[in-house]
LOBAZA-269892 format. One record per residue (C-alpha): x, y negated, z negated; residue number from 1; residue in three letters. Coordinates in Angstrom, 2 decimals, m for minus. Example, Ala and Ser with C-alpha at 12.3 -4.5 7.8 and 13.67 -1.06 7.14 Angstrom:
// residues 2
<r><xx>12.30</xx><yy>4.50</yy><zz>m7.80</zz><pos>1</pos><code>ALA</code></r>
<r><xx>13.67</xx><yy>1.06</yy><zz>m7.14</zz><pos>2</pos><code>SER</code></r>
***
This chain:
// residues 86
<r><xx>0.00</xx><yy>0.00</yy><zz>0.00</zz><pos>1</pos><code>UNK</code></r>
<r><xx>1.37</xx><yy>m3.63</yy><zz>1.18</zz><pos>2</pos><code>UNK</code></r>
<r><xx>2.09</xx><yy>m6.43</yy><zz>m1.64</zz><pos>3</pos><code>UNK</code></r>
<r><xx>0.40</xx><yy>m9.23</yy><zz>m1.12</zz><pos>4</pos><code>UNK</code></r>
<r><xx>2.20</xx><yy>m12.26</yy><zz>m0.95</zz><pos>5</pos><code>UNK</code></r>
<r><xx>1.75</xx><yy>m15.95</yy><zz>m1.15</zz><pos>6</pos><code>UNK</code></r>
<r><xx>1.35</xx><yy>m17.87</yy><zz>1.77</zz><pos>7</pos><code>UNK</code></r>
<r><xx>1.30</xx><yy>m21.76</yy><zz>2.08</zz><pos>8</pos><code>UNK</code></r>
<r><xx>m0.24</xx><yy>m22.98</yy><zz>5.31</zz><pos>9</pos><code>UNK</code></r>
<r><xx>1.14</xx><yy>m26.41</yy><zz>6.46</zz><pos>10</pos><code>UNK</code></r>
<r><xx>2.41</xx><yy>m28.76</yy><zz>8.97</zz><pos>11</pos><code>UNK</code></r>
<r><xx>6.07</xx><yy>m30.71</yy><zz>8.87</zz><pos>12</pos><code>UNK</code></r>
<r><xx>4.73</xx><yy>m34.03</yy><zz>8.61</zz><pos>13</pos><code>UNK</code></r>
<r><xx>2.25</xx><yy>m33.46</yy><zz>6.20</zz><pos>14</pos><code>UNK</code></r>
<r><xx>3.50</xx><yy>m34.94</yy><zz>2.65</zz><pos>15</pos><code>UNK</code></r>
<r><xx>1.18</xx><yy>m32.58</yy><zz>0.49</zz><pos>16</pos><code>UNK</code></r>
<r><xx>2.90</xx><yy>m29.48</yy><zz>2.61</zz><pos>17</pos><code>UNK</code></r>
<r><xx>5.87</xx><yy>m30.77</yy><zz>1.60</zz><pos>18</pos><code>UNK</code></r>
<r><xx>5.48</xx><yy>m31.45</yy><zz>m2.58</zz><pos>19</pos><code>UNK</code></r>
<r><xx>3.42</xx><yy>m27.76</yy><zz>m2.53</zz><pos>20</pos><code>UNK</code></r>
<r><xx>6.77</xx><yy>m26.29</yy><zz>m0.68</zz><pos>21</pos><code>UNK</code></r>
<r><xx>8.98</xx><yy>m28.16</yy><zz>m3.00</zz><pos>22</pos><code>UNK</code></r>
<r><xx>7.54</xx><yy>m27.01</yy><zz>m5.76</zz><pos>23</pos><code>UNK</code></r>
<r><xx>6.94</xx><yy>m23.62</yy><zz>m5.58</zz><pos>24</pos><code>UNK</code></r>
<r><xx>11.22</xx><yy>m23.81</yy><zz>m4.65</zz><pos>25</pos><code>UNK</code></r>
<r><xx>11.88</xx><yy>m25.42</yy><zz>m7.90</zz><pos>26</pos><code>UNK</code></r>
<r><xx>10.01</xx><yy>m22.90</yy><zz>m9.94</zz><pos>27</pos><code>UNK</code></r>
<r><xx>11.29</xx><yy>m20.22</yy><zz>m7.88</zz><pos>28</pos><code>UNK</code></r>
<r><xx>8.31</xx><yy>m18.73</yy><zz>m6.57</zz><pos>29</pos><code>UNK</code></r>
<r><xx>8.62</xx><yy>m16.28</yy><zz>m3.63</zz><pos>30</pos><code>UNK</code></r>
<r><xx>6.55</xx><yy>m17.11</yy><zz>m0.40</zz><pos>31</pos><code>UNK</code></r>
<r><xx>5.79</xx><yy>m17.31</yy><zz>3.47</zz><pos>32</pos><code>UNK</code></r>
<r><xx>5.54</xx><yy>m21.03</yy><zz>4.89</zz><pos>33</pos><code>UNK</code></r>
<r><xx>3.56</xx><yy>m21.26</yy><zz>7.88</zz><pos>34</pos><code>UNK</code></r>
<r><xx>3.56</xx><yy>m24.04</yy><zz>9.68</zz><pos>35</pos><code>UNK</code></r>
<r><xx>m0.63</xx><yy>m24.63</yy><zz>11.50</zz><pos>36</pos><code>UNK</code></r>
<r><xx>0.26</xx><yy>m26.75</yy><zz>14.35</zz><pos>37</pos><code>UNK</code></r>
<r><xx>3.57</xx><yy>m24.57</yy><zz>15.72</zz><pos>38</pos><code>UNK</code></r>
<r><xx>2.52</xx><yy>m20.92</yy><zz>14.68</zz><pos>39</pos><code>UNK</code></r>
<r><xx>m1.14</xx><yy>m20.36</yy><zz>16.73</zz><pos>40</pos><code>UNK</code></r>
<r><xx>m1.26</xx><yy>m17.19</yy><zz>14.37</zz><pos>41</pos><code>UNK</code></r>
<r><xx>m1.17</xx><yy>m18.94</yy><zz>11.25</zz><pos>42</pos><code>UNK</code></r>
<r><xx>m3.40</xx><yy>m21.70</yy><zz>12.44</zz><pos>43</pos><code>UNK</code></r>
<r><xx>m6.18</xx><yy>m18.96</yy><zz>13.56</zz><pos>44</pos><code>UNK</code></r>
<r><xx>m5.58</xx><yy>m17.97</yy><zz>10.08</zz><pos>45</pos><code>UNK</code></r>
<r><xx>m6.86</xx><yy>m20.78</yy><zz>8.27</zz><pos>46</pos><code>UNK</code></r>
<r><xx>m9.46</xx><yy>m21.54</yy><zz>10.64</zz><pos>47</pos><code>UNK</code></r>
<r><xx>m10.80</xx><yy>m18.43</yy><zz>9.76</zz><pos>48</pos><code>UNK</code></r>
<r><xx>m11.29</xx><yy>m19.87</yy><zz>6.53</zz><pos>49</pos><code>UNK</code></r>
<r><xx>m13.24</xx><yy>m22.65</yy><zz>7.12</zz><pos>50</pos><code>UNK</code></r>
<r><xx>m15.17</xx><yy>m21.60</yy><zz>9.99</zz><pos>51</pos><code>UNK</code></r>
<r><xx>m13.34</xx><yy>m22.90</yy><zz>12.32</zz><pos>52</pos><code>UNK</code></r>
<r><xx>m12.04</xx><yy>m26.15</yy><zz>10.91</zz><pos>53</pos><code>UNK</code></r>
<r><xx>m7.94</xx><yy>m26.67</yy><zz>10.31</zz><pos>54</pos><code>UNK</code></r>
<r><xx>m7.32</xx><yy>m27.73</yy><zz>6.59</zz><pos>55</pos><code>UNK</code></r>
<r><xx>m4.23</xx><yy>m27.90</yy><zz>5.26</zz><pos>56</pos><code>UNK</code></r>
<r><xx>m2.28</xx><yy>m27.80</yy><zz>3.03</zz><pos>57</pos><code>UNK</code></r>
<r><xx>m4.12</xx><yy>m23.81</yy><zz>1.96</zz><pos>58</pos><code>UNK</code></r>
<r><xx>m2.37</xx><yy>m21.50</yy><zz>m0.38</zz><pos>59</pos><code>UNK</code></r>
<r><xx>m3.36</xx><yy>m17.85</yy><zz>m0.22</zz><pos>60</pos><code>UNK</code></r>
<r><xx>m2.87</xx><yy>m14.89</yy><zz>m2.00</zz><pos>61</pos><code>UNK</code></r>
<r><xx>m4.78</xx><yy>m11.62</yy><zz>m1.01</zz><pos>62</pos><code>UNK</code></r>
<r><xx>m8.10</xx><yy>m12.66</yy><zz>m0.09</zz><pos>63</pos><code>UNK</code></r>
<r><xx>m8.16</xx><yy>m15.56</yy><zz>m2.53</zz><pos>64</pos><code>UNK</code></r>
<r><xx>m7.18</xx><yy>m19.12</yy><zz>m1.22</zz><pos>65</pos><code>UNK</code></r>
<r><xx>m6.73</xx><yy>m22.75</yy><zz>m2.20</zz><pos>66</pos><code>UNK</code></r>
<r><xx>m7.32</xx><yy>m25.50</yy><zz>m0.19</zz><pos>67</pos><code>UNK</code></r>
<r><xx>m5.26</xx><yy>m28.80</yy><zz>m1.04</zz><pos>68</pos><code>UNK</code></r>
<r><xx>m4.45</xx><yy>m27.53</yy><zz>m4.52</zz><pos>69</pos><code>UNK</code></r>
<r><xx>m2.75</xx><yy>m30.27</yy><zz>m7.23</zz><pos>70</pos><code>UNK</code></r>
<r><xx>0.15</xx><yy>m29.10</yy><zz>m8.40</zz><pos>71</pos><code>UNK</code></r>
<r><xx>m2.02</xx><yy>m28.13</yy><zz>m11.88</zz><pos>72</pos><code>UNK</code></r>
<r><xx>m4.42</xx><yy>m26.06</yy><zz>m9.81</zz><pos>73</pos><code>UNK</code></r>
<r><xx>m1.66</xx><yy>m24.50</yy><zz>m7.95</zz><pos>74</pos><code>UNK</code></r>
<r><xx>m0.12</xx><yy>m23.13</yy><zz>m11.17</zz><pos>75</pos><code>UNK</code></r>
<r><xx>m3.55</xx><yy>m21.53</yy><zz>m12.64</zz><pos>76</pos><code>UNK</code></r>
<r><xx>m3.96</xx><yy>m19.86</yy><zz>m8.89</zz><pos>77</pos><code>UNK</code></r>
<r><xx>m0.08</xx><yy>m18.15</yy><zz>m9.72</zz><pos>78</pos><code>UNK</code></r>
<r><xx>m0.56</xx><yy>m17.73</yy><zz>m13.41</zz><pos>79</pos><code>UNK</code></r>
<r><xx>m4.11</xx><yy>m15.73</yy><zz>m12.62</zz><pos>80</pos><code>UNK</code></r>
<r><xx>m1.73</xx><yy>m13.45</yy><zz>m10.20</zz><pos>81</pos><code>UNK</code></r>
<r><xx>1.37</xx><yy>m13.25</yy><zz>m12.47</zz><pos>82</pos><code>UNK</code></r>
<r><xx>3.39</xx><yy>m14.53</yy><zz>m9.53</zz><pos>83</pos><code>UNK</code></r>
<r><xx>5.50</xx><yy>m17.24</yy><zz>m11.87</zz><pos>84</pos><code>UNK</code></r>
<r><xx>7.35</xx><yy>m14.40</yy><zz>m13.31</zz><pos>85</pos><code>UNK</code></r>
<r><xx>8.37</xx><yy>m12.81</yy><zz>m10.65</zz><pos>86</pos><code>UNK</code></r>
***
């Protein structure tokens, strides 16, 4: 069976992308970073979220997702997967 593993769904540009990305570096959180407008795959992914609308930044973990989390919502979505001590 596959781990799941967190994903944050962003663009370059985007400043929000950026402090999510930054952050989950600092507290050394292990994840994918797809960037939505160069990746068609990860962009079909998060418009299959919101039927058919891009919104970014999304965190997802599993089936369970986050769209424009704060940085305090962020770190309830990885303390209710354990996935700040790993």
């Amino acid at each position: 069976m596959a781990k799941d593993t967190l994903k944050l769904y962003g663009a370059d540009w985007c400043p929000k992308s950026a402090n999510l990305r930054n952050y989950l570096q600092s507290i050394w959180v292990t994840f994918d970073d797809y960037n939505v407008e160069t990746d068609a795959e990860a962009e079909q992914s998060v418009r299959k979220l919101y039927n058919g609308d891009l919104k970014f930044p999304t965190v997802t973990y599993g089936t369970d997702f986050l769209k424009n989390p704060s940085i305090k919502d962020l770190d309830v979505f990885l303390d209710k997967y354990g996935l700040k001590d790993v």
